[in-house]
C-alpha positions in Angstrom: 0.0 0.0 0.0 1.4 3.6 -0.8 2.0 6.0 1.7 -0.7 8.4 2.6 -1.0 12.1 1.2 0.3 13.2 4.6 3.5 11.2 4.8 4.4 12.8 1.2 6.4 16.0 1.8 6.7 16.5 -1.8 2.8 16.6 -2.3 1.9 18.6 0.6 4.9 21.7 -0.6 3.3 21.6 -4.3 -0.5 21.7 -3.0 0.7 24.8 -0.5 2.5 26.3 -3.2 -0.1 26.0 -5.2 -2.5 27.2 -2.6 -0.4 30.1 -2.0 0.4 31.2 -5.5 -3.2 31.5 -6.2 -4.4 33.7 -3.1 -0.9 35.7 -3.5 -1.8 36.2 -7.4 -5.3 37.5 -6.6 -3.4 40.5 -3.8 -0.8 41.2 -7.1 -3.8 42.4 -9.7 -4.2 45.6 -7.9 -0.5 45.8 -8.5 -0.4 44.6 -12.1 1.7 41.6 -11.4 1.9 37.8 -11.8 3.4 35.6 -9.3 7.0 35.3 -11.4 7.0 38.8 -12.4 7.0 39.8 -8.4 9.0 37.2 -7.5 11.4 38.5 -10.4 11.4 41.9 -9.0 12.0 40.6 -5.7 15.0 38.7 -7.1 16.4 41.6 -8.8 16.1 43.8 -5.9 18.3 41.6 -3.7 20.5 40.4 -6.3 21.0 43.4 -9.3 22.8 42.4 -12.2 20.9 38.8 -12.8 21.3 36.8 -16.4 18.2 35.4 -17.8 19.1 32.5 -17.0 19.9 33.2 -13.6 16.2 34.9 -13.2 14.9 31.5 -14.7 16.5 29.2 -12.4 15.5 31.1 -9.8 11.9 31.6 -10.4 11.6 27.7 -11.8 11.1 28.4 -15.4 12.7 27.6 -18.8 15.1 30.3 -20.1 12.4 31.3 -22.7 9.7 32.1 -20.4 11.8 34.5 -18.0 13.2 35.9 -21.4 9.0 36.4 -22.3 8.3 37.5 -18.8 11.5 40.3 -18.5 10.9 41.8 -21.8 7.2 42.4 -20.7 8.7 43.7 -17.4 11.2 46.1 -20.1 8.3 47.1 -21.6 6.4 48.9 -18.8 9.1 50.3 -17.5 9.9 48.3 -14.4 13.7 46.9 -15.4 16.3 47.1 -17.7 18.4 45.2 -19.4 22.6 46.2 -19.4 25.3 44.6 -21.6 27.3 42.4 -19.1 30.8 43.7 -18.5 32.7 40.7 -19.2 30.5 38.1 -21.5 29.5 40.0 -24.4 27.1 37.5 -25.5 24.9 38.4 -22.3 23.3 40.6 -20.4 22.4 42.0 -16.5 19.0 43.0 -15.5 18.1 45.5 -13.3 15.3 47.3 -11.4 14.2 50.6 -12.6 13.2 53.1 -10.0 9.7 52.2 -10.9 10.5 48.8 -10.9 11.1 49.4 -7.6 8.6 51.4 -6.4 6.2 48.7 -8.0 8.0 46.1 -6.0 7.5 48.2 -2.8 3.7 49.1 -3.3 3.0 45.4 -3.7 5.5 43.8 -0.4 2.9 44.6 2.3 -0.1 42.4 -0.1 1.9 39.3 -0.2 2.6 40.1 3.5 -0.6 40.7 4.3 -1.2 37.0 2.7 1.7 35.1 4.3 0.5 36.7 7.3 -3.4 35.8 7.1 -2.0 32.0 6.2 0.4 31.5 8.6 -2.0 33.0 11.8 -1.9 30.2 14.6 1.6 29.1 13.7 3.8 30.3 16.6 7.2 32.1 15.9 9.1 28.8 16.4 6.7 26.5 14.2 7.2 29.2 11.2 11.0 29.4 11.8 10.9 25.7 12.0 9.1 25.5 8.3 11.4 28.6 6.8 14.7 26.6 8.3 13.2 23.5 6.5 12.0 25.4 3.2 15.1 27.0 2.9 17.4 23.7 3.1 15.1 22.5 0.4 16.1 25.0 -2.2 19.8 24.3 -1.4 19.1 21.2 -2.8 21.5 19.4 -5.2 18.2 20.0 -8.0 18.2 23.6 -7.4 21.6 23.9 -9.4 20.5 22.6 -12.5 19.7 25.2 -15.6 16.3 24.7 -15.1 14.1 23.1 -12.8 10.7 21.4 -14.5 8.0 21.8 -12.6 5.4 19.4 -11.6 
């Protein structure tokens, strides 16, 4: 007999994530953003200077799709691309200042979500799940070009 939904780490992330990515996509309309074009920002605000490809492992998507979803992001404004200083073949994205501001008008929504959620949870249980989450994505998997998603 197969394990129970319960015992199946795996199964209970993805239907979270899931779960999460929807309520969190319904805060970012008011701010005219998807999911991976937030979480994009967010990327590019702690680490400026990001490939493509780096944006794409990062945000769990094939190269082409972050290329899609960054020249939409180009196009209104909110970053720019930058020849990279050493690999002429590609190039560095950054926030714009309204890329920025964009990304700081929509923080306190997905807060305001994580918050709602995780209500009940005590300080230790959540640093118990971020501890747990965050040795996940140090995972062997997280270093390949891209990461197919279930």
């Amino acid at each position: 007999m197969a394990a129970p939904i319960d015992a199946c780490s795996t199964f209970l992330v993805r239907h979270a994530w899931l779960t999460l990515r929807g309520v969190v996509a319904e805060a970012l309309v008011e701010h005219d953003l998807s999911v991976a074009q937030f979480a994009s920002l967010l990327l590019l605000d702690e680490s400026p200077g990001m490939s493509v490809a780096d944006v794409a492992r990062k945000v769990s998507t094939a190269r082409q799709s972050a290329n899609e979803m960054l020249t939409g992001l180009e196009k209104a404004g909110l970053v720019e691309r930058r020849p990279h200083p050493s690999d002429r073949r590609s190039q560095q994205i950054f926030l714009t200042d309204a890329g920025r501001a964009r990304l700081n008008e929509a923080v306190p929504a997905v807060q305001a979500v994580e918050a709602r959620l995780s209500s009940g949870f005590s300080t230790e249980d959540l640093a118990i799940v971020n501890a747990w989450l965050h040795r996940m994505t140090e995972a062997p998997a997280a270093e390949t070009e891209e990461i197919p998603t279930l």
